[in-house]
N, C-alpha and C positions, 0 to 999 in steps of 0.2 A: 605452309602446307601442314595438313594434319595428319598424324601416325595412327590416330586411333577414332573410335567409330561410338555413339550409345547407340545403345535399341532399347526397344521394349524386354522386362523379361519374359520367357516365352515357354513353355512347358517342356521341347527340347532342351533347354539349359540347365535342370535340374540335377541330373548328375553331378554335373563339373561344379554350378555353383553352391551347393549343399557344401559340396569336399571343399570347397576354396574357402566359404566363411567359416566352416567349422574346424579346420585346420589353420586358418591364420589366428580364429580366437580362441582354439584349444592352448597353439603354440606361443602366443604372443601377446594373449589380452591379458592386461593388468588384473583387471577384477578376477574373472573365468583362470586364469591361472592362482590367483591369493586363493581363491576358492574349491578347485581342485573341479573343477568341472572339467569331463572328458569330452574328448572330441565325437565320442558316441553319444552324449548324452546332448552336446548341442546339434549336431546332427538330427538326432530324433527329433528334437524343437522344431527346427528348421522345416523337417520335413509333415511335422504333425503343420503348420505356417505355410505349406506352399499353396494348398488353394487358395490362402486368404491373401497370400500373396498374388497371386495370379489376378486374380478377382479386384481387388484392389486397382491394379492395375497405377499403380507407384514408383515400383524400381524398374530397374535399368541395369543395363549389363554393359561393358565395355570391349570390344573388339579390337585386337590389334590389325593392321594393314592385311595381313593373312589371314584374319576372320576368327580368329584364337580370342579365348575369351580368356580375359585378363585379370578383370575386376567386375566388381557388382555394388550394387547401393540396393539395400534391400529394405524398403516402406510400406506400411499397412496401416490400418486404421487402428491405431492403440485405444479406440472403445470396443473393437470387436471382440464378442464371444474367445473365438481362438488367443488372440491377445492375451484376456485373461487366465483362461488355463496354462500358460506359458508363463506365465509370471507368477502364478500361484505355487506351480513344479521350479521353477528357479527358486522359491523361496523354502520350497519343499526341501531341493536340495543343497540348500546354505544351512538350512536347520540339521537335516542330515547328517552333514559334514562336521558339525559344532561349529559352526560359525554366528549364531547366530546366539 
């Protein structure tokens, strides 16, 4: 039997999963951490990403047996407009930082 559930992601889930990626890769990403990237600034990514996320219609969210969302896989079309502004500001802010 299975404990947990995917769905689509859905525009109700923004909150929780904005906070869940950008706090596991503020906290815990090798790169986003070497590089000092905050949890506000992938945050903002994320969220400047969501309708292309949405739109896209790619990721998926994971629910526990209680409907908790737990996890997320978040996918877009990496030729999209949005895409590139997001990776231009990542590289924005590696230069920024002196890291580059």
């Amino acid at each position: 039997h299975n404990d947990y559930e995917s769905c689509e992601l859905e525009e109700e889930h923004q909150e929780t999963v904005l906070d869940m990626i950008s706090r596991s890769f503020a906290d815990k990403g090798d790169l986003t951490t070497l590089a000092a990237v905050s949890y506000d600034n992938l945050k903002e990514q994320l969220d400047y990403l969501w309708g292309s996320l949405l739109t896209a219609n790619l990721s998926i969210v994971i629910k526990n047996k209680d409907g908790n969302l737990v996890g997320a896989c978040l996918n877009f079309d990496a030729r999209s407009e949005d895409a590139a502004h997001c990776v231009a500001s990542y590289c924005f802010l590696q230069e920024y930082d002196g890291l580059t």
